[in-house]
N, CA, C and O of each residue as an XYZ file, in Angstrom:
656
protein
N      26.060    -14.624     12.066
C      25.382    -13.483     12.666
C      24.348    -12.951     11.676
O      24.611    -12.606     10.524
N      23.345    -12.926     12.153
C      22.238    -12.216     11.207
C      22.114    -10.932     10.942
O      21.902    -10.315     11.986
N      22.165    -10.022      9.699
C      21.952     -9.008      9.426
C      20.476     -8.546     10.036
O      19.729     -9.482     10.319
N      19.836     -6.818     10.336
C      19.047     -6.159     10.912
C      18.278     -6.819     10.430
O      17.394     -7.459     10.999
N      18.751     -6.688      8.113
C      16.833     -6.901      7.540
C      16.743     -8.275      7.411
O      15.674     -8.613      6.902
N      17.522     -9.233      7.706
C      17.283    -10.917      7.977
C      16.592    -11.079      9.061
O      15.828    -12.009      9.321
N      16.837    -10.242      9.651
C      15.891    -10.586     11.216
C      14.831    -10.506     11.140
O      13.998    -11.359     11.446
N      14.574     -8.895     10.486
C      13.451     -8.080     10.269
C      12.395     -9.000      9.660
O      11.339     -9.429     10.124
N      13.115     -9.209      8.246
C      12.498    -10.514      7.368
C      12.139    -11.721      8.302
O      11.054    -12.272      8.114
N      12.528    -11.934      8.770
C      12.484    -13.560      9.136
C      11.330    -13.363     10.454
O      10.596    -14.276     10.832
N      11.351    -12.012     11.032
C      10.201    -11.954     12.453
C       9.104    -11.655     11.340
O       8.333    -12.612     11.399
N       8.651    -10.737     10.308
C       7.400    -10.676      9.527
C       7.181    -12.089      9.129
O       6.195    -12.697      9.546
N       8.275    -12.780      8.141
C       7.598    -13.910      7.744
C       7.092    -15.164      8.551
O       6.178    -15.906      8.191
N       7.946    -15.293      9.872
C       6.875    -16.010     10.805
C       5.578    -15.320     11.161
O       4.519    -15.929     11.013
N       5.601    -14.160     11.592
C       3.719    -14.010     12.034
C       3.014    -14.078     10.646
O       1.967    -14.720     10.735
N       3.218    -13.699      9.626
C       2.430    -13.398      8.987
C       2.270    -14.621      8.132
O       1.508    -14.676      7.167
N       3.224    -15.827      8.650
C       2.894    -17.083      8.300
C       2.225    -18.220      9.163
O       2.015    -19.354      8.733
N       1.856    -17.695     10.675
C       1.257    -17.941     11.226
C      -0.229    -17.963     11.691
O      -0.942    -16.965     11.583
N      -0.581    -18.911     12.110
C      -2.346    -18.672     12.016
C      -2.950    -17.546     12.749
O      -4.147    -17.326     12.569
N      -2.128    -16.654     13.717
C      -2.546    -15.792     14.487
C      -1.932    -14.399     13.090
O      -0.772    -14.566     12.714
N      -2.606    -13.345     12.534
C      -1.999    -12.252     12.105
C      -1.990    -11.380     12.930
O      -2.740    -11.445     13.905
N      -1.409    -10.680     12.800
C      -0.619     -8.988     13.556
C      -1.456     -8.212     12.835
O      -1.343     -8.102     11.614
N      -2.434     -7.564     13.585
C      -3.110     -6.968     12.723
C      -1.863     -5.265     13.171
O      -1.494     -4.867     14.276
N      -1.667     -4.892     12.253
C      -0.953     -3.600     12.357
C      -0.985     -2.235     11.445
O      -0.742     -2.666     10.318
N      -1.134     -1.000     11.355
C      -0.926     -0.047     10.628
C      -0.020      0.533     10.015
O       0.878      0.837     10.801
N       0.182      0.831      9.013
C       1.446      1.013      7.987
C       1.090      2.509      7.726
O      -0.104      2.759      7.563
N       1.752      3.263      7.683
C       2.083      4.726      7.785
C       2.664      5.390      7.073
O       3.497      6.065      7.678
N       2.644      5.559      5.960
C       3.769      5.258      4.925
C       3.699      6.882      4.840
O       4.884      7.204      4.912
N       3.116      7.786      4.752
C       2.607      9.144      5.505
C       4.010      9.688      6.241
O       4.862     10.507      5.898
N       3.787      8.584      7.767
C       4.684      9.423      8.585
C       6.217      8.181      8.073
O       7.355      8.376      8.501
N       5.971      7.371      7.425
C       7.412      6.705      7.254
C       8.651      7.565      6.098
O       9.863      7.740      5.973
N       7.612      7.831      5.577
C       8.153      9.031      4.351
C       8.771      9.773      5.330
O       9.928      9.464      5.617
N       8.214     10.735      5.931
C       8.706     11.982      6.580
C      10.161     11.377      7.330
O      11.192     12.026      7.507
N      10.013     10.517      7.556
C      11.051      9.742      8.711
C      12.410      9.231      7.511
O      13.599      9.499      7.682
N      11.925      8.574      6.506
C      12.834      8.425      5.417
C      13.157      9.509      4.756
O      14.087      9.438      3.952
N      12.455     10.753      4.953
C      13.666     12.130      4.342
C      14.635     12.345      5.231
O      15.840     12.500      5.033
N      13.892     12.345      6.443
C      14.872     12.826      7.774
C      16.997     11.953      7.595
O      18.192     12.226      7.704
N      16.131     10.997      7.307
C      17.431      9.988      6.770
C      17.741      9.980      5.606
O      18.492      9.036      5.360
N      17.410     10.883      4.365
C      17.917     10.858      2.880
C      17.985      9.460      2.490
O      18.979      8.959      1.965
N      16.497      8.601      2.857
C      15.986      7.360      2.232
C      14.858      7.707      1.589
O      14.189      8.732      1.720
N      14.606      6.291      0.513
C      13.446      6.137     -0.065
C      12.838      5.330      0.825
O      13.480      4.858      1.763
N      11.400      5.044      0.629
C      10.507      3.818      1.072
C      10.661      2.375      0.257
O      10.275      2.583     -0.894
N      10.923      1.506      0.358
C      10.986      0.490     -0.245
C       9.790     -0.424     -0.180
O       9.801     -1.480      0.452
N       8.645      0.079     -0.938
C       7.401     -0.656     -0.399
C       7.676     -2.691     -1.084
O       8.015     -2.894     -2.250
N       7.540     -3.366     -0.508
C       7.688     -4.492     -0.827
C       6.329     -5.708     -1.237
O       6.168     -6.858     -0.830
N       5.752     -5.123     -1.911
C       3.956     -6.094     -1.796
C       4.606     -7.168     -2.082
O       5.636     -7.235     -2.753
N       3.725     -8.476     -1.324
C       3.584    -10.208     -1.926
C       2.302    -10.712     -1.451
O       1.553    -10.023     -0.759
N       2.106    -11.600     -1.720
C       1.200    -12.908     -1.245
C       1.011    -14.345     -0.798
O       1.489    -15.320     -1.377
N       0.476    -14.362     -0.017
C       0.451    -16.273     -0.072
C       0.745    -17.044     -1.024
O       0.172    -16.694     -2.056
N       1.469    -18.061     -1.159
C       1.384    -19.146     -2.025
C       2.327    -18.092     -3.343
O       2.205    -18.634     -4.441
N       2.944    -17.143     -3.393
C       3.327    -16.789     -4.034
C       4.589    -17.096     -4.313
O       5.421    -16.562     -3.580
N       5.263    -18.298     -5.752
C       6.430    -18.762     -5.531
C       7.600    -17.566     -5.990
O       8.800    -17.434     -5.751
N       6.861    -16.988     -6.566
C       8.291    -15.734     -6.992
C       8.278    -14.748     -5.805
O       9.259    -14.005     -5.849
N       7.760    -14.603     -5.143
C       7.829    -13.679     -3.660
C       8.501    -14.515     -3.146
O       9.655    -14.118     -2.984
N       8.317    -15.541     -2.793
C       8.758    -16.485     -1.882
C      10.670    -16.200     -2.178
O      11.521    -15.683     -1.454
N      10.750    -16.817     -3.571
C      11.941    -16.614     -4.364
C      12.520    -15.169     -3.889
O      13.480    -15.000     -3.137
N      11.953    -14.462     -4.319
C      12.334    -12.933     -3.577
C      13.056    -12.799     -2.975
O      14.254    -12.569     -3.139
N      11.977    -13.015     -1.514
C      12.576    -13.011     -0.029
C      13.807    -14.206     -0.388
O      14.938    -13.824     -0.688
N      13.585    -15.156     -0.347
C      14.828    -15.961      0.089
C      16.458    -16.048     -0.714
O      17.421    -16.521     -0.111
N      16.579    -15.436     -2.362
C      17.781    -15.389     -2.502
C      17.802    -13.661     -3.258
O      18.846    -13.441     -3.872
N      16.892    -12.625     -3.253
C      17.203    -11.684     -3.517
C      17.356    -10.863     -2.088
O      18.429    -10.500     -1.604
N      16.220    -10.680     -1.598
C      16.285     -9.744     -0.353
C      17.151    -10.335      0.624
O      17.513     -9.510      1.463
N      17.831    -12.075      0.879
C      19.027    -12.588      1.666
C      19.949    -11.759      1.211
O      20.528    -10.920      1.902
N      20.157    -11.994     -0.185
C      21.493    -11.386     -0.599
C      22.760    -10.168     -0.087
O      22.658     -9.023     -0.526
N      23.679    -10.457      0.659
C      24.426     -9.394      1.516
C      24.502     -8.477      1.052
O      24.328     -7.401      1.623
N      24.853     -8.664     -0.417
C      24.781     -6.919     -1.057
C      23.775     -5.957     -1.225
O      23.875     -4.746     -1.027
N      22.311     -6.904     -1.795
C      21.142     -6.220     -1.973
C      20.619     -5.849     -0.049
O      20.074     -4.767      0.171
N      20.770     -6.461      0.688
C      20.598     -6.240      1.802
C      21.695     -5.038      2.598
O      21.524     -4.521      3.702
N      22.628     -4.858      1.810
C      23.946     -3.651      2.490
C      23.403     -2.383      1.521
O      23.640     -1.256      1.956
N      22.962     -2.451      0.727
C      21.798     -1.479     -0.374
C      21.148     -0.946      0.896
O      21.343      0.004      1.655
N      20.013     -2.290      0.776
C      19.136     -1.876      0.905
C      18.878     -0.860      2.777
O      18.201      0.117      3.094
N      19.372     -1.341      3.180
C      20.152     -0.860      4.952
C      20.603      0.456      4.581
O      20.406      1.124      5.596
N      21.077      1.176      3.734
C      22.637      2.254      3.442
C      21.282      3.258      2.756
O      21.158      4.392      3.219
N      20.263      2.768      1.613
C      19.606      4.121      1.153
C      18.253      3.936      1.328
O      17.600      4.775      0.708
N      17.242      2.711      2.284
C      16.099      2.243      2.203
C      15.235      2.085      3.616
O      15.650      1.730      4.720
N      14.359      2.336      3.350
C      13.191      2.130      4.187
C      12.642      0.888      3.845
O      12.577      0.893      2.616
N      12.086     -0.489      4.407
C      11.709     -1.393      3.910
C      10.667     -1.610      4.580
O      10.650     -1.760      5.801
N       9.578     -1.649      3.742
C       8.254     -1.519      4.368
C       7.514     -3.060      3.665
O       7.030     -3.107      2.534
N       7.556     -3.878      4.340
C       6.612     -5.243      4.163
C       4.991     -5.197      3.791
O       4.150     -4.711      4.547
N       4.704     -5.774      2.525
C       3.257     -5.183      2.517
C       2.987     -6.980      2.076
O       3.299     -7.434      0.975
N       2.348     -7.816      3.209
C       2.051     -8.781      2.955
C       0.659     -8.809      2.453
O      -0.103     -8.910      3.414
N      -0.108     -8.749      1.083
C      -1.594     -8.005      0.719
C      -2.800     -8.967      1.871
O      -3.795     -8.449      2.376
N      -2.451    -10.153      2.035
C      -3.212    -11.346      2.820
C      -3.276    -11.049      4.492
O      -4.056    -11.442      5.360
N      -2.250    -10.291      4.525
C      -2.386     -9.754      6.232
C      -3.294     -9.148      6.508
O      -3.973     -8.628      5.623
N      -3.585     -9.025      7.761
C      -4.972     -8.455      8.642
C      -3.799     -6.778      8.355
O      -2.633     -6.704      7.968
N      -4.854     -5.615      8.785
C      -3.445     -4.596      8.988
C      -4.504     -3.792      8.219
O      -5.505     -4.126      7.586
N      -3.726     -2.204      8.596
C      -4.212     -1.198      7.339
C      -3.086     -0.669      6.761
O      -1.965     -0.990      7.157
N      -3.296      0.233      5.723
C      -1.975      1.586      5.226
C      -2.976      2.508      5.332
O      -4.195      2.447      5.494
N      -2.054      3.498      5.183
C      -2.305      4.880      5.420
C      -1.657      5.795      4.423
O      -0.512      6.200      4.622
N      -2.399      6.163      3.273
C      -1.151      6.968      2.456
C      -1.993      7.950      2.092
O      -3.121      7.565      1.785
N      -1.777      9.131      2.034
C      -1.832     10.027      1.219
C      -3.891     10.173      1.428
O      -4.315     10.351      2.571
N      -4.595     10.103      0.610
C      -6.279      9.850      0.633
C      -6.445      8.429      0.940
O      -7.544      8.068      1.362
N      -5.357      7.438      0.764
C      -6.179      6.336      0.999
C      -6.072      5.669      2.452
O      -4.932      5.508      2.886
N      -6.977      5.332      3.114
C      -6.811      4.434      4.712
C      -7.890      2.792      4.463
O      -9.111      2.639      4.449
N      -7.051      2.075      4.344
C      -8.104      0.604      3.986
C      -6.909     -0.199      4.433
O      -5.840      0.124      4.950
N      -7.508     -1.512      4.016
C      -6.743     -2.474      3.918
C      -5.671     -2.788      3.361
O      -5.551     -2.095      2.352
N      -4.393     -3.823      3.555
C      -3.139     -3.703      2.563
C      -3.815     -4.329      1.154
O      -3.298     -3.822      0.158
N      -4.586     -5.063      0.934
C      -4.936     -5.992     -0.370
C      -5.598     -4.616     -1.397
O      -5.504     -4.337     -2.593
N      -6.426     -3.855      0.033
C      -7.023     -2.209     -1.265
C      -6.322     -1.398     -1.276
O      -6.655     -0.492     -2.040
N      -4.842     -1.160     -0.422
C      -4.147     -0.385     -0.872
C      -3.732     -0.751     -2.604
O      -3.983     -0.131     -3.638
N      -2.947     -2.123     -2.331
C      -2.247     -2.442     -3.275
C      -3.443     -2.170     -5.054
O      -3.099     -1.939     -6.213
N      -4.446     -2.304     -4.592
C      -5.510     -2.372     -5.821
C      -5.348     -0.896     -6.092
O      -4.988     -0.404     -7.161
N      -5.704     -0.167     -4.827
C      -5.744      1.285     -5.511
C      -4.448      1.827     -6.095
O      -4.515      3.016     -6.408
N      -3.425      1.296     -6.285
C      -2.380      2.116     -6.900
C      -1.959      1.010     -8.044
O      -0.833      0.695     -8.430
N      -3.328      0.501     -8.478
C      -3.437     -0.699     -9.603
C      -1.839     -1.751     -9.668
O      -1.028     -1.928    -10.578
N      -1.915     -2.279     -8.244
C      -1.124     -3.935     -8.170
C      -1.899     -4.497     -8.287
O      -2.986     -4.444     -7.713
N      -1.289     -5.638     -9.585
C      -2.183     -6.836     -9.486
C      -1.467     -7.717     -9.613
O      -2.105     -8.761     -9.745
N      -0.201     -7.882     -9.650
C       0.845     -8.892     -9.655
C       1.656     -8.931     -8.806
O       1.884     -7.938     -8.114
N       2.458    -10.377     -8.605
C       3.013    -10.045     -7.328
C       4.434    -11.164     -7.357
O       4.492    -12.315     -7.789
N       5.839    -10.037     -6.515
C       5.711     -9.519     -5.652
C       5.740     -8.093     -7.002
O       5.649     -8.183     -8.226
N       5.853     -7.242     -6.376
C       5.663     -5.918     -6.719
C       6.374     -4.756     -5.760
O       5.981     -4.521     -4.617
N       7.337     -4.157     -6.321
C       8.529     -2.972     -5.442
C       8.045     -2.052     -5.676
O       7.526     -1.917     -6.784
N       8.019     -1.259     -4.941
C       7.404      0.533     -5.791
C       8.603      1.444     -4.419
O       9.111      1.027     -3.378
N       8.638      2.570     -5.010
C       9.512      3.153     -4.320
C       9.115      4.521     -3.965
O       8.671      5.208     -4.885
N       9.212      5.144     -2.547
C       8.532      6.479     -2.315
C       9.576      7.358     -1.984
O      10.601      6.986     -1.412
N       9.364      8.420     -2.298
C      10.422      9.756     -1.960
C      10.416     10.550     -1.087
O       9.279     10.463     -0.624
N      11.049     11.423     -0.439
C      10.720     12.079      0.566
C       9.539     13.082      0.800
O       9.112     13.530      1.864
N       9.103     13.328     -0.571
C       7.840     13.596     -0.492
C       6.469     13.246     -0.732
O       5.513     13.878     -1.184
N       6.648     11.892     -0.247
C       5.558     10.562     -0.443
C       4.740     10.363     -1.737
O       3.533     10.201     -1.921
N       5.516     10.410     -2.351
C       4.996     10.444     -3.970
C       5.879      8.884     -4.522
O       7.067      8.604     -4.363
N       4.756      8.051     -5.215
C       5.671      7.071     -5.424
C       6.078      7.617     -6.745
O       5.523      8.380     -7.535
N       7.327      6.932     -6.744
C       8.608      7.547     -8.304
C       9.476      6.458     -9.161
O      10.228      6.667    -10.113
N       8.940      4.547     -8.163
C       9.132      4.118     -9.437
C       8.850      2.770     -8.885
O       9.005      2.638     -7.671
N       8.426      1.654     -9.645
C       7.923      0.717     -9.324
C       8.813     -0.447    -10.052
O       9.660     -0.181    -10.905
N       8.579     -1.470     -9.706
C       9.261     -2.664    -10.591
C       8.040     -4.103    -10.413
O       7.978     -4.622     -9.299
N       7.572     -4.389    -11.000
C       6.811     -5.555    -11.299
C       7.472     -7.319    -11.241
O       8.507     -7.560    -11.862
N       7.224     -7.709    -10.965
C       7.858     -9.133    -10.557
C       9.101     -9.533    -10.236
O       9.711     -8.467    -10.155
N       9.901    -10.445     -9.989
C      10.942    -10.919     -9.361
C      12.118    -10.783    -10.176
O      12.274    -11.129    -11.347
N      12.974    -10.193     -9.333
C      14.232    -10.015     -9.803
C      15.232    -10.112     -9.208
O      15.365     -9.534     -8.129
N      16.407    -11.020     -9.857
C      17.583    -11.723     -9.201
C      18.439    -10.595     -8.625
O      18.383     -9.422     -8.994
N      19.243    -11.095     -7.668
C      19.960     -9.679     -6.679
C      20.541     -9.228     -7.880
O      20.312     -8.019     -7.910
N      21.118     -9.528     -8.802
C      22.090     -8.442     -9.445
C      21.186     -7.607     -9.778
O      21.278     -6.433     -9.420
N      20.021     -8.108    -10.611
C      18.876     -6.848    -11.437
C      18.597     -6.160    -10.825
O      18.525     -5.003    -11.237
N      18.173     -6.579     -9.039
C      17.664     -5.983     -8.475
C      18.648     -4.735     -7.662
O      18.254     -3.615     -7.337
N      19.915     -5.268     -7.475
C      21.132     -4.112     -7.014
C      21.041     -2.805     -8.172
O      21.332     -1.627     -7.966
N      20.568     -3.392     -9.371
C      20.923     -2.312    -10.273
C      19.648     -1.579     -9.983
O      19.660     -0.352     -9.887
N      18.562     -2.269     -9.840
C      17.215     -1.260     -9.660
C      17.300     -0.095     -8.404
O      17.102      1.107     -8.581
N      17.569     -0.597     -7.376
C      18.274      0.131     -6.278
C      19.036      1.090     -6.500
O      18.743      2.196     -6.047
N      20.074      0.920     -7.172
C      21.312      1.986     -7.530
C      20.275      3.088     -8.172
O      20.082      4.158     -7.593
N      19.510      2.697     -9.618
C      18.775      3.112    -10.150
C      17.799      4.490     -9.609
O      17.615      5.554    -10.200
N      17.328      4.090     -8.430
C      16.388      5.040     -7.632
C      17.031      5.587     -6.487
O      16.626      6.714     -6.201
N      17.885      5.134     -5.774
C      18.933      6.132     -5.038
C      19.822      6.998     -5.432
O      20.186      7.901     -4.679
N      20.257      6.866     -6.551
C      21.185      7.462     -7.694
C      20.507      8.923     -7.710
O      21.071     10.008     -7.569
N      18.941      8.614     -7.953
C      18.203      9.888     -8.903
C      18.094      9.951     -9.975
O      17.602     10.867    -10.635
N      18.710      8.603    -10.447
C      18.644      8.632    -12.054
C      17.720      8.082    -12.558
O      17.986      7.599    -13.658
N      16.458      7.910    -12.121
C      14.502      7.448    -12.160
C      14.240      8.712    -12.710
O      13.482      8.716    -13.679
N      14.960     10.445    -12.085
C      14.286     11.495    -12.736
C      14.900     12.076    -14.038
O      14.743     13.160    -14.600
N      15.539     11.151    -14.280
C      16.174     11.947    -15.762
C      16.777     10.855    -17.052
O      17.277     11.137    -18.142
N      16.550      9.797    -16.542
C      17.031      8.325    -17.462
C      15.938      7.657    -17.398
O      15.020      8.062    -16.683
N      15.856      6.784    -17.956
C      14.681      5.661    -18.025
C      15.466      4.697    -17.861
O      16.641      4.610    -18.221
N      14.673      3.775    -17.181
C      15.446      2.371    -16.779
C      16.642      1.512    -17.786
O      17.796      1.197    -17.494
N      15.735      1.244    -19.283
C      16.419      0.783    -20.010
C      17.824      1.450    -20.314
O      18.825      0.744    -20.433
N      17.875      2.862    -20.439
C      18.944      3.991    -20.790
C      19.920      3.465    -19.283
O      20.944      2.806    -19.462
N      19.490      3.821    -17.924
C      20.493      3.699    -17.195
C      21.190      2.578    -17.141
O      22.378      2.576    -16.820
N      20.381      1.269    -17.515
C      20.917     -0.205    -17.504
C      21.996     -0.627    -18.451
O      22.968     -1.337    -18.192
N      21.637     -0.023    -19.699
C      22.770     -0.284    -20.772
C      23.948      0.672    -20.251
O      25.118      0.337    -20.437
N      23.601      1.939    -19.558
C      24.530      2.707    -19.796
C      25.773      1.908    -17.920
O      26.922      2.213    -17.601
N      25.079      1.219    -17.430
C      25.802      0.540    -16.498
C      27.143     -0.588    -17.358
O      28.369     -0.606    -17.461
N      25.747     -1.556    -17.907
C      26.510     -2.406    -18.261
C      27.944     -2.204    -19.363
O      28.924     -2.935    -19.505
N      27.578     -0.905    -20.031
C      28.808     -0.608    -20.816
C      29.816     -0.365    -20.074
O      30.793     -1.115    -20.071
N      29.727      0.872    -19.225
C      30.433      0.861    -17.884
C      31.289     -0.301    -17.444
O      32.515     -0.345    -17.342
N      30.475     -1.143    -17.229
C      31.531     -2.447    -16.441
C      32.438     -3.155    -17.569
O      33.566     -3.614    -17.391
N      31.526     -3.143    -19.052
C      32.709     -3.538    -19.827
C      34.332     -3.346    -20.259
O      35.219     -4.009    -20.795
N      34.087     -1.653    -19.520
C      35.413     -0.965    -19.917
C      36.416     -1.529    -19.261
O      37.567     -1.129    -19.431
């Protein structure tokens, strides 16, 4: 049986691997408002064509049942394929997904950034990371502990944790 965001995943990555694109608008504006309503973040997700660590991504981090029972329980998951036809909408900016991603200086990819209920992004993560890293990044920004720890501080202070 397929989980919601396997589906979810798997209907974006056919069109947007298809020769016809979806041209569509991303709202991240009114998705915010909709992810407070639910005491979620936005889970913005950028990738690209031909991109083998996105690719990697999607197929054994974002599969992953746990990072996927995460990500379902405190997340908004918003697909930002930069190569798609489509616009965003955030805040001053309305363009394309490839000039969104430029204007909030992405240039690597895939690329996570995370928005709050008051559409302010509050924390980003730069290239591919295996479900465990990535469960911990999650915990990390649903926790709340992005506003008062720094990544490295909350990570050690996990892993000591599990040693006990």
């Amino acid at each position: 049986m397929f989980h919601p965001l396997i589906t979810t995943l798997l209907f974006l990555l056919f069109f947007t691997s298809s020769s016809f694109s979806v041209t569509e608008t991303i709202d991240i504006d009114h998705l915010s408002l909709q992810a407070k309503k639910e005491n979620k973040h936005l889970l913005l997700f950028f990738h690209k064509y031909g991109c083998s660590f996105c690719e990697k991504m999607i197929d054994s981090t974002l599969r992953d049942e746990s990072v996927e029972a995460i990500i379902d329980k405190y997340f908004m998951l918003v697909d930002i394929g930069i190569d798609d036809e489509g616009s965003i909408i955030h805040r001053d900016f309305n363009g394309g997904k490839h000039g969104y991603a430029k204007s909030i200086e992405i240039g690597f990819y895939p690329t996570v950034g995370f928005v709050d209920g008051n559409n302010t992004i509050v924390y980003g993560v730069i290239g591919y990371r295996d479900s465990d890293i990535f469960s911990l990044v999650l915990q990390y920004v649903y926790s709340g502990e992005y506003k008062v720890k720094e990544w490295e501080d909350f990570k050690s202070q996990v892993e000591f944790d599990r040693e006990e």
